[in-house]
C-alpha positions in Angstrom: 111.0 -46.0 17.9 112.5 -46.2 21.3 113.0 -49.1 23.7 113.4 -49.0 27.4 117.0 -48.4 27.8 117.1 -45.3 25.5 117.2 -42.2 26.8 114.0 -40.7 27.9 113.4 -37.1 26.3 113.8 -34.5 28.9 111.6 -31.6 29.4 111.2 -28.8 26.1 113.0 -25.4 26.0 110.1 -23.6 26.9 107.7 -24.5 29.6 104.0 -25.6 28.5 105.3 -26.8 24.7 105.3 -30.5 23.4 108.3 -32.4 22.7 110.6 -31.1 19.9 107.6 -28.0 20.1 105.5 -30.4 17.6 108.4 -31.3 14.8 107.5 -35.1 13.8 110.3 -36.8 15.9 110.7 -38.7 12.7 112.1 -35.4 10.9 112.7 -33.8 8.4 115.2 -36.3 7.2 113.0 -39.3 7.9 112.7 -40.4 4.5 116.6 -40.5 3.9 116.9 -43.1 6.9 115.6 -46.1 5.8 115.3 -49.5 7.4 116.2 -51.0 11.3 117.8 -49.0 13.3 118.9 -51.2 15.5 122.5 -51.8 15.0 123.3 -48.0 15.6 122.5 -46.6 18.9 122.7 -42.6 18.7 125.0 -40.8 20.5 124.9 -39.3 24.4 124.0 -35.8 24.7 127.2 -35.2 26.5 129.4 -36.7 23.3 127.3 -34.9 21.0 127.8 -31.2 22.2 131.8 -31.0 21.8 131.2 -31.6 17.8 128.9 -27.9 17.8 130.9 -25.6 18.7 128.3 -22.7 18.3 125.6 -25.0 20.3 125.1 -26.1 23.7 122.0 -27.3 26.1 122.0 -30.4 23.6 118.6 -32.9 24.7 117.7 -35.8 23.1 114.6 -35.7 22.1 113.9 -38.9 19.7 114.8 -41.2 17.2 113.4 -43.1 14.6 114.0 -44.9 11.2 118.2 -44.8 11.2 118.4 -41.0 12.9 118.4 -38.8 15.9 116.5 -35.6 17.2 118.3 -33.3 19.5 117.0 -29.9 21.1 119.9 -27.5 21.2 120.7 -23.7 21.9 122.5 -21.7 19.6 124.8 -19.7 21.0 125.4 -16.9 19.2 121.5 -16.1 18.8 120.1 -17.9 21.9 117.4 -19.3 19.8 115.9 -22.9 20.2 117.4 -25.3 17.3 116.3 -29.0 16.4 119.4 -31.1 15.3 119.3 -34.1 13.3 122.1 -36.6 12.8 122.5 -39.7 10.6 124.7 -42.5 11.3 128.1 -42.1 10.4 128.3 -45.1 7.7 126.4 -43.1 5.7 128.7 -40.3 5.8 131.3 -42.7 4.5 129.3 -43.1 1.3 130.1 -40.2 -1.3 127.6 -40.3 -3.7 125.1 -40.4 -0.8 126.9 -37.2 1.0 127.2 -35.3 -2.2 123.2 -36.0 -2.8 123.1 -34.8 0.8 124.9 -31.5 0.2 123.0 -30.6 -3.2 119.6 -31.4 -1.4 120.5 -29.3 2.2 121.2 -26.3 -0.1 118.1 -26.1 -1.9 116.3 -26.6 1.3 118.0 -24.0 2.8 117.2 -21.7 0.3 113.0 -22.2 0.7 112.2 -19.7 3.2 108.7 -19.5 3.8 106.2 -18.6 6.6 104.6 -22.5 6.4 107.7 -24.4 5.8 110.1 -25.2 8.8 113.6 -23.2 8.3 116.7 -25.1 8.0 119.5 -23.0 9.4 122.5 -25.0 8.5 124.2 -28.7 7.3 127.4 -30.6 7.2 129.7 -33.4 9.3 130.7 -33.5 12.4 134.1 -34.9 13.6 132.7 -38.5 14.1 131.5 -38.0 10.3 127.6 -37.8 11.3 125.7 -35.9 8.4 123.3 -33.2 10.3 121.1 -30.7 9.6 120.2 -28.0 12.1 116.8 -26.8 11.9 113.7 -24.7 13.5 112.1 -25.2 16.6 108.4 -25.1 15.8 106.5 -24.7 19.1 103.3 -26.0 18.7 101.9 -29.1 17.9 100.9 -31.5 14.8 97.5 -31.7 13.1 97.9 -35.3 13.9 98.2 -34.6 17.8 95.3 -32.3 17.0 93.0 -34.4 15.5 93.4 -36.8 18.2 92.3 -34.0 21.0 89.3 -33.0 19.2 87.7 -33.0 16.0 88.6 -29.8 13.3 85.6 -27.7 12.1 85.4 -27.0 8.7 87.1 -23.0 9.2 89.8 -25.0 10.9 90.3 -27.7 7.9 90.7 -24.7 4.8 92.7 -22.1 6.9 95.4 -25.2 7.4 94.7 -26.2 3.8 95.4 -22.6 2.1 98.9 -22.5 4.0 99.8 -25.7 3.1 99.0 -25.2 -0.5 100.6 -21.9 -0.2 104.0 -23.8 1.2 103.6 -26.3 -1.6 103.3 -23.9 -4.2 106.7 -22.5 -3.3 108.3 -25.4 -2.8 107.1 -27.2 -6.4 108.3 -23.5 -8.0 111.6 -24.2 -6.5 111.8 -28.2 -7.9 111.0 -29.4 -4.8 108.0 -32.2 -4.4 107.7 -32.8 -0.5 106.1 -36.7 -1.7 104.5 -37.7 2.4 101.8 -34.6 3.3 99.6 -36.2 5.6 98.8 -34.9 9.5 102.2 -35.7 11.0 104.0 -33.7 8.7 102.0 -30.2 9.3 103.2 -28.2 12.3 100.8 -25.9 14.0 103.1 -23.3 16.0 102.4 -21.3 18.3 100.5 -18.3 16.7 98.3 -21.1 14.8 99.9 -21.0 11.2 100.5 -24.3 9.5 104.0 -24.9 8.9 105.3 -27.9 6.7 108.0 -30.4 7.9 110.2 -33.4 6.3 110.6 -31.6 3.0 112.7 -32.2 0.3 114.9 -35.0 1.0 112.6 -38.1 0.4 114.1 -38.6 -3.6 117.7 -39.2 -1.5 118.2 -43.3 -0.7 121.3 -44.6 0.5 123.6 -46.9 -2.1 123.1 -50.4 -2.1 126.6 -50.6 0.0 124.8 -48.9 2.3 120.6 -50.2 1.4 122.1 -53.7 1.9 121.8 -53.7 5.6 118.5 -52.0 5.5 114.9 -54.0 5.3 113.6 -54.1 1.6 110.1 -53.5 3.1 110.9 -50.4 4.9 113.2 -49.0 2.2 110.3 -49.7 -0.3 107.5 -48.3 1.8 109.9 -45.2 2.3 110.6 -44.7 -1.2 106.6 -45.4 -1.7 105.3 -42.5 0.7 103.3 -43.4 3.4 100.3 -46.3 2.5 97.3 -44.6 3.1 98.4 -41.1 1.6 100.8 -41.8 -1.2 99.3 -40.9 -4.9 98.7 -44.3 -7.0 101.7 -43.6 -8.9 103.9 -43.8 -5.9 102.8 -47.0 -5.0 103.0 -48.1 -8.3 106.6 -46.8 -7.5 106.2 -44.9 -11.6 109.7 -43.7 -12.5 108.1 -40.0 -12.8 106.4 -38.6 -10.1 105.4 -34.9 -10.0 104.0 -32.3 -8.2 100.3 -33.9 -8.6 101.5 -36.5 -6.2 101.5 -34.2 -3.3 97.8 -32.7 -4.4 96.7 -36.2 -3.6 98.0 -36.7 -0.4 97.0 -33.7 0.3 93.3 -34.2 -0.9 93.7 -37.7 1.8 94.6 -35.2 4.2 91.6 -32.9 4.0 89.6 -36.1 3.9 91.1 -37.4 7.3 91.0 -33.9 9.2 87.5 -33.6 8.2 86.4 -36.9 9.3 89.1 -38.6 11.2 89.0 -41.6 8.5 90.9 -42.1 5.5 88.9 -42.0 2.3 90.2 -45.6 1.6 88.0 -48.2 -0.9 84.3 -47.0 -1.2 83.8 -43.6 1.3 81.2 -41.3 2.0 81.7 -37.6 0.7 82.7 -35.6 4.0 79.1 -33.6 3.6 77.5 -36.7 4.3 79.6 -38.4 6.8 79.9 -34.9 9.5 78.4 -32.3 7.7 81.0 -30.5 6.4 80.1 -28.0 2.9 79.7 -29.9 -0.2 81.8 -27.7 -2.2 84.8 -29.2 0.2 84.0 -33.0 -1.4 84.3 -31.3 -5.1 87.6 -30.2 -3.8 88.7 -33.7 -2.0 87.4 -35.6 -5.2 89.2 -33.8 -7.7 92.6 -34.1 -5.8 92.0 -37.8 -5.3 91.6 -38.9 -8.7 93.4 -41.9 -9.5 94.9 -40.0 -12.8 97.0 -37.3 -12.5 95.8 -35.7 -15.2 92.4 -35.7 -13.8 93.3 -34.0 -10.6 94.6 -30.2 -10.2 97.2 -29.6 -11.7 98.8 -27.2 -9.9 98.0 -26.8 -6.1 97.7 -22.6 -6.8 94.3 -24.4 -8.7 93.6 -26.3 -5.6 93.8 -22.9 -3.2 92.0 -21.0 -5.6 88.9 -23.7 -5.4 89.1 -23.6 -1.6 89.6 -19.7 -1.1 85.5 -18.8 -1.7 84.9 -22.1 0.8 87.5 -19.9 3.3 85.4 -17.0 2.7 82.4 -17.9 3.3 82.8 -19.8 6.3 84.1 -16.8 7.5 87.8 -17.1 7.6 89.0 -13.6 8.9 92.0 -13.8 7.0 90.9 -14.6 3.8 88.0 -11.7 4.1 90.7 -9.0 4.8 92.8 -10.3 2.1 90.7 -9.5 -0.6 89.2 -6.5 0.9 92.7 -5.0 1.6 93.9 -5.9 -1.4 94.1 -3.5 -4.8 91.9 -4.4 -7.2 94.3 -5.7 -9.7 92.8 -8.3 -12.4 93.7 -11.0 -10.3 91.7 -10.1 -7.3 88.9 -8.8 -9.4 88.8 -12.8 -10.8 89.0 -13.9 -7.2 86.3 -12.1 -6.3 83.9 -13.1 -9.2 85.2 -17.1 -8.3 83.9 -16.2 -4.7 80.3 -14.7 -6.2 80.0 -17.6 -8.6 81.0 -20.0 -6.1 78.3 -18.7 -3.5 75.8 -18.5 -6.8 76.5 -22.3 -7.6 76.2 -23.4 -3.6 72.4 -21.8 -3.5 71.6 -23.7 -6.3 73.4 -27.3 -5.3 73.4 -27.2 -1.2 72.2 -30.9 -1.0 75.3 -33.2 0.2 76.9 -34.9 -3.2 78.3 -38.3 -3.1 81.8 -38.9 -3.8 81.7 -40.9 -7.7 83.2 -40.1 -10.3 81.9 -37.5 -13.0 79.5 -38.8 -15.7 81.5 -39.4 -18.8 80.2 -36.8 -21.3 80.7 -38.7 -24.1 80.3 -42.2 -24.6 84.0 -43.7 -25.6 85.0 -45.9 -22.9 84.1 -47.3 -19.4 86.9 -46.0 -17.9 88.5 -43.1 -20.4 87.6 -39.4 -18.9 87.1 -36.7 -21.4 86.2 -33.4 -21.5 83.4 -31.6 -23.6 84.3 -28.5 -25.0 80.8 -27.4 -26.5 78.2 -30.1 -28.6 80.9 -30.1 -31.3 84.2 -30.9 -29.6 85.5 -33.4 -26.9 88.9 -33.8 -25.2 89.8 -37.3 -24.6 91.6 -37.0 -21.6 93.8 -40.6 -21.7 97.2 -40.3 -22.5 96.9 -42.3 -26.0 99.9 -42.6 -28.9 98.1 -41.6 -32.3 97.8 -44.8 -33.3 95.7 -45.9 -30.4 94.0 -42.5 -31.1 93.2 -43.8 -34.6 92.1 -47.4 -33.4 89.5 -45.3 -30.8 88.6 -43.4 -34.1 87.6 -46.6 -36.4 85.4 -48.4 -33.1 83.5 -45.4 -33.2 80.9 -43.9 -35.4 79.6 -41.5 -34.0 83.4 -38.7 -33.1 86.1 -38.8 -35.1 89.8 -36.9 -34.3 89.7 -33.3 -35.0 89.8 -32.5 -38.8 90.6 -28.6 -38.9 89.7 -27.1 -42.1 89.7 -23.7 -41.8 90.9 -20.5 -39.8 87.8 -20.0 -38.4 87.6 -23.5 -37.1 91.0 -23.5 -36.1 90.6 -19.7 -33.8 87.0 -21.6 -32.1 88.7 -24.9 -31.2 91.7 -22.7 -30.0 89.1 -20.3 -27.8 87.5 -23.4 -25.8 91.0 -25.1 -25.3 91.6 -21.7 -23.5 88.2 -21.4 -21.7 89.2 -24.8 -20.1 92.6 -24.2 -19.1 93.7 -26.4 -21.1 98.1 -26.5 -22.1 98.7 -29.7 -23.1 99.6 -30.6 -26.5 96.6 -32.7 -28.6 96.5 -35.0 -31.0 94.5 -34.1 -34.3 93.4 -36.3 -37.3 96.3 -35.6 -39.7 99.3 -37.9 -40.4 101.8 -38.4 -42.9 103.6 -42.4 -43.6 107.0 -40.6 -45.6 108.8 -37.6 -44.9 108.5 -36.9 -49.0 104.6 -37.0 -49.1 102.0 -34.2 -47.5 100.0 -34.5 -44.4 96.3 -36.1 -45.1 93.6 -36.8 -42.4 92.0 -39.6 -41.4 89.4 -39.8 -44.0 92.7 -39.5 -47.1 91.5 -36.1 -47.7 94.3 -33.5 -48.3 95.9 -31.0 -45.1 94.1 -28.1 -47.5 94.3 -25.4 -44.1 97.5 -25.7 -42.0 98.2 -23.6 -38.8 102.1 -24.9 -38.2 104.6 -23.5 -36.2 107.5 -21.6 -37.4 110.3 -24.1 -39.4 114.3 -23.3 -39.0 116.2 -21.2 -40.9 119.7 -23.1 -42.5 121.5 -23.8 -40.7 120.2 -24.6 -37.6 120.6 -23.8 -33.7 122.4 -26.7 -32.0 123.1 -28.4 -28.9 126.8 -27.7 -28.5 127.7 -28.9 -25.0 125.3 -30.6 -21.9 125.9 -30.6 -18.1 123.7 -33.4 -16.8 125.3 -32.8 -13.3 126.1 -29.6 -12.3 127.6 -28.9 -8.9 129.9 -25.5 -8.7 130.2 -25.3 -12.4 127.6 -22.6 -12.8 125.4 -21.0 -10.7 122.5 -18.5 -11.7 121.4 -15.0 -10.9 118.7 -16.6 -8.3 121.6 -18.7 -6.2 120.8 -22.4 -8.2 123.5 -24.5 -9.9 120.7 -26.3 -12.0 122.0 -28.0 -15.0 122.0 -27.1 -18.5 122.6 -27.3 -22.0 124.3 -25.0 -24.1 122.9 -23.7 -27.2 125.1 -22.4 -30.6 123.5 -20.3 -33.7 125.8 -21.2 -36.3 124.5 -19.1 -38.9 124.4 -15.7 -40.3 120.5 -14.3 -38.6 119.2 -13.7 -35.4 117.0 -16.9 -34.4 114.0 -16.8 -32.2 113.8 -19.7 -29.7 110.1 -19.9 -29.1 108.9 -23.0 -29.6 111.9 -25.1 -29.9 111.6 -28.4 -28.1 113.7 -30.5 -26.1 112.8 -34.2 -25.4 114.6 -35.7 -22.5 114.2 -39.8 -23.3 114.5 -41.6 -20.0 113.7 -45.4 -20.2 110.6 -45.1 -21.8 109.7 -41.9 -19.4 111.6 -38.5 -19.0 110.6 -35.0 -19.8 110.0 -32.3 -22.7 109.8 -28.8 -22.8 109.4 -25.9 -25.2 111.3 -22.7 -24.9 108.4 -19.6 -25.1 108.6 -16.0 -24.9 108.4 -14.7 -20.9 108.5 -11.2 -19.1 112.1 -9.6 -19.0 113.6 -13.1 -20.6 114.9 -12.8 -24.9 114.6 -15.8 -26.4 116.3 -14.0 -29.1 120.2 -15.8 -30.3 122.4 -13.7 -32.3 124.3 -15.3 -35.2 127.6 -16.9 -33.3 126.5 -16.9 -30.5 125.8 -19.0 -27.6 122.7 -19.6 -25.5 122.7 -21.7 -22.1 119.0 -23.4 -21.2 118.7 -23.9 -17.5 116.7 -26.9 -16.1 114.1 -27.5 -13.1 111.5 -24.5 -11.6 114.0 -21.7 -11.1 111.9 -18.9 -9.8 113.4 -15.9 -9.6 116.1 -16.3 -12.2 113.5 -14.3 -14.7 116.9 -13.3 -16.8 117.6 -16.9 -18.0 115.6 -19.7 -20.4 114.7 -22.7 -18.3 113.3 -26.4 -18.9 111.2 -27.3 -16.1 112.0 -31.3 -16.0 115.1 -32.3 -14.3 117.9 -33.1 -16.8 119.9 -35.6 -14.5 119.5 -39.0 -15.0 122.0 -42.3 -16.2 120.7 -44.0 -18.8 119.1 -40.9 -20.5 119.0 -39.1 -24.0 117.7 -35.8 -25.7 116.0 -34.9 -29.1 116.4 -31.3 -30.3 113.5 -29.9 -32.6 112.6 -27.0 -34.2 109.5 -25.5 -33.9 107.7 -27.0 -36.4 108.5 -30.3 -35.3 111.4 -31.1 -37.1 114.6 -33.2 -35.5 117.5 -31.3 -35.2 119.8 -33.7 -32.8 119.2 -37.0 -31.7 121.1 -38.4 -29.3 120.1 -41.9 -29.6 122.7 -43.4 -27.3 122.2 -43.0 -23.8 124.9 -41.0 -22.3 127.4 -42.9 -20.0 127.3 -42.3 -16.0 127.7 -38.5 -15.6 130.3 -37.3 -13.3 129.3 -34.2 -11.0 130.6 -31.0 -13.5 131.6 -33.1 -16.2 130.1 -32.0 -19.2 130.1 -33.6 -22.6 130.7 -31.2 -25.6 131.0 -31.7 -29.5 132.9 -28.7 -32.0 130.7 -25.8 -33.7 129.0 -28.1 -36.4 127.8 -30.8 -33.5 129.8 -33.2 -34.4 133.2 -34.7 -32.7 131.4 -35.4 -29.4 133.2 -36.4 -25.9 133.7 -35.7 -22.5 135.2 -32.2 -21.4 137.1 -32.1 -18.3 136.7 -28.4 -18.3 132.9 -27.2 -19.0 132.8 -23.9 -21.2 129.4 -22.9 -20.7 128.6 -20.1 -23.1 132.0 -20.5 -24.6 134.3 -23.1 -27.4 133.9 -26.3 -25.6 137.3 -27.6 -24.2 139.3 -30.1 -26.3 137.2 -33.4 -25.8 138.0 -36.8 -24.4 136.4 -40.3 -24.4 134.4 -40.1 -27.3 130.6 -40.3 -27.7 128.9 -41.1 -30.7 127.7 -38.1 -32.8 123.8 -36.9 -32.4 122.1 -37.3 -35.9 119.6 -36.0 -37.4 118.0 -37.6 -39.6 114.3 -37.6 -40.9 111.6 -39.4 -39.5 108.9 -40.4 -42.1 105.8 -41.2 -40.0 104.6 -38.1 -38.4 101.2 -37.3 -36.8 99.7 -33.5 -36.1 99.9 -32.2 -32.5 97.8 -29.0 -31.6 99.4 -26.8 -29.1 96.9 -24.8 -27.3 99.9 -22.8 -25.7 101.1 -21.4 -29.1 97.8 -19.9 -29.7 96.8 -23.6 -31.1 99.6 -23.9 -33.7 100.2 -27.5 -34.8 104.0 -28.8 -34.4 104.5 -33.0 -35.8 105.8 -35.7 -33.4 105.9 -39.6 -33.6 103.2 -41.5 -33.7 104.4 -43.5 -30.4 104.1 -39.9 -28.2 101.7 -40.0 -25.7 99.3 -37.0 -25.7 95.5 -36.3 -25.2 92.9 -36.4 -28.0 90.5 -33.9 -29.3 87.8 -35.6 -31.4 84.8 -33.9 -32.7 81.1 -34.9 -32.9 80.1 -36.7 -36.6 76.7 -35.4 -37.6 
């Protein structure tokens, strides 16, 4: 914010455009710059333009949280640039700089039509961090919405291109984590354009957060109250892409109606008359449960498309009649005909509640009915609170498959629904030496598992939880990455070998699978590197897509079948940016190398670590993986999954 003795932002580039040609004055680095900034007072224009050699016509336009917005000319292109600069105490802090540097680079590498460019990065002489970005001219959807009120055609054009920038953006790791109406550009030409990505995970030290307010840096680290997903202002340890679908569901909600949809709310159709099919849209994104909402926002365009359409969205209309018919666009089109079908039938204004519960297990657990059979409780549950849900009720029990037959149905409606995640089934096991039974104590008779290892087994050899310049992949990232050793005499296929990432009770897991163009094949002596985070583009190279970073963190490597191949059960020390830790070819004789070797003999080690184990866990429970063509892999009985129970007749 300004006061009266700051400089007053001069006139815009361009004659007839707003102020910074509608970029938030906040930025895009807002959410770095937390607390007061009252104790740093930006620099002149004047002292600013020496430090830019390639720039000159330097304005200030604005400042806000602990930054400053400049307008600027680049030289060499003469092209309108935004510049933003931090103070310089931050500059002094290298953890926070080197965050800085990792975080500009994969910005600078999302180029998109709807998200604003960033050109370049660095320090100037007086050690300000800045980034140089685009000019936008143009305006907000905030200043938009407070000239006039959006029609419907208006509200799902902007919303398509925003999903479309998010979509790219979560591909590439990236969770923006404060959509709302200040943060989408309208420029010029009238496409949406998304600003202040990227950088909101990055806070200051506490060297440097000690001078800040604790209620600013928390609301920043929070999102902004109002539009922030329940588990950001629950301030949940893992916060993912479903974060920004319900900010961005808040933001339909307010651009249709000019409120937010805050305690008990009427459904837009009722409040200005907007379609109901937009309140099916707005109520999925907004519920409270991520696992409830869209779970990708590709979902969320595809559900708003046919809306597009039919409101007669010019674009959208040539798109799909331009367009080959490939299998994609002929299941676009049959959503579109279905979609007008279903609003013939149902054009009365819906209220905004919460979907009957088909299934009577709970007041509050979702679930999902398959067919009059089979339900999908839809409450991430450990087995044994599965098994307790199981005894209150008599009329479902969990899953009991008996038979291929059952097992290829059950498989089919998983499918139907879109359904990925792993589910928890009836059958357990107390001792690693005794079989798998079901609830009921009758015998596993039909069994669907996944593949078991061969002797010996693939191991984790070496881990870069911090990768900087070490390695870089065919697509331009420096993710990090684990490397991967087949110590025996066969060819092993990787599919379906998982990696837990144990994080404080959170953290990640994945399973390698079989993709387009990508071997998941590892010859006998041979080494494998696993790349982690959404690295599209690098279709050559086996990824994980959780981040592996983290202090205070672990891994468990199975097999396919469920099996523990390493466990790590100490959490590593502080990881050092391209320090990896290594053990020899068996696993064993851990420690820190000084000199990473990915996809080679690890380096001799130093510092020691203690050895992963693997040892055998006796009490097992079965887990149904409808993305394996509903194998069945074992895990703990303290996993968190989703249940499948079927009807008892």
């Amino acid at each position: 914010m300004t006061s009266e003795n700051d400089p007053q932002p001069p006139d815009p580039p361009s004659a007839g455009a707003p102020i910074l040609g509608g970029l938030d004055p906040l930025g895009l680095l807002d959410a770095v710059m937390t607390g007061d900034s009252g104790d740093w007072e930006p620099p002149a224009p004047e002292v600013l333009e020496p430090w830019f050699h390639g720039f000159d016509e330097f304005r200030f336009l604005d400042r806000g949280g602990m930054g400053a917005v400049y307008a600027a000319r680049q030289k060499s292109l003469d092209r309108p640039v935004a510049i933003k600069i931090l103070p310089p105490e931050l500059g002094h802090d290298a953890d926070f700089v080197e965050r800085f540097h990792q975080e500009a680079r994969l910005l600078a590498r999302m180029q998109h039509p709807h998200i604003v460019t960033i050109y370049d990065f660095g320090t100037t002489a007086a050690d300000h961090l800045f980034i140089v970005m685009e000019y936008v001219p143009g305006t907000t959807v905030a200043e938009l919405m407070k000239k006039e009120r959006l029609s419907a055609l208006q509200v799902v054009e902007i919303a398509t291109q925003v999903c479309e920038a998010l979509e790219f953006a979560h591909d590439h790791g990236v969770i923006h984590r404060d959509i709302k109406p200040t943060n989408i550009l309208l420029d010029d030409r009238g496409r949406a354009r998304v600003a202040d990505f990227g950088l909101a995970k990055l806070t200051p030290n506490h060297a440097i957060a000690k001078k800040t307010s604790t209620r600013t840096r928390v609301g920043r680290a929070l999102g902004t109250p109002g539009y922030a997903a329940p588990e950001q202002r629950r301030a949940e340890p893992e916060v993912d892409q479903r974060a920004d679908i319900f900010s961005l569901g808040v933001t339909l909600y307010e651009m249709l109606t000019g409120h937010l949809p805050i305690g008990v709310f009427e459904s837009p159709s009722r409040k200005v008359g907007s379609p109901p099919a937009l309140d099916r849209v707005i109520l999925r994104a907004l519920q409270e449960r991520p696992a409830l909402r869209y779970q990708s926002v590709a979902q969320m365009r595809r559900s708003i498309i046919p809306i597009a359409v039919k409101l007669g969205a010019p674009g959208f209309r040539r798109q799909i009649l331009q367009r080959p018919l490939t299998a994609g666009v002929i299941v676009i089109q049959l959503l579109v005909v279905s979609w007008l079908l279903w609003e013939r039938l149902f054009e009365k204004p819906q209220e905004m509640v919460v979907p009957t519960e088909t299934l009577n297990v709970g007041d509050s657990t979702p679930n999902l009915r398959l067919n009059e059979d089979y339900t999908v409780i839809m409450e991430l549950l450990t087995w044994r609170q599965a098994e307790e849900m199981d005894r209150g009720h008599e009329e479902f029990r969990l899953a009991q498959i008996e038979s291929a037959e059952e097992q290829e149905k059950i498989q089919k409606l998983l499918v139907a629904q879109g359904m990925r995640a792993p589910v928890w089934i009836g059958g357990f096991r107390t001792a690693s030496d005794e079989p798998f039974r079901w609830l009921d104590d009758s015998p596993v008779d039909y069994a669907n598992w996944m593949p078991s290892h061969d002797t010996p087994p693939v191991i984790i050899t070496e881990i870069q939880a911090k990768n900087s310049r070490t390695l870089r992949t065919s697509g331009g990232f420096t993710p990090d990455w684990i490397e991967l050793y087949n110590p025996g005499s066969k060819p092993v296929d990787l599919t379906g070998w998982r990696l837990r990432h144990i994080v404080r009770n959170s953290g990640g897991e994945g399973r390698l699978r079989s993709l387009q163009g990508v071997s998941t094949i590892i010859e006998p002596g041979a080494y494998r590197l696993v790349y982690f985070g959404m690295l599209k583009g690098d279709s050559r190279e086996l990824t994980m897509p959780f981040s592996l970073e983290a202090q205070g963190a672990r891994l468990r490597w199975c097999d396919p079948r469920g099996e523990v191949i390493q466990d790590f059960r100490q959490d590593w020390p502080r990881q050092q940016t391209d320090v990896s830790m290594g053990g020899d070819e068996n696993g064993l004789d851990w420690g820190l190398c000084r000199e990473p070797t990915p996809g080679a003999p690890n380096a001799p080690r130093t510092s020691r670590i203690p050895e992963p184990r693997a040892e055998k866990i006796d009490e097992m429970c079965i887990l149904m993986l409808p993305d394996f063509e509903g194998r069945w892999t074992q895990d703990i009985p303290q996993r968190k999954a989703w249940i499948l129970v079927e009807q008892v007749r």
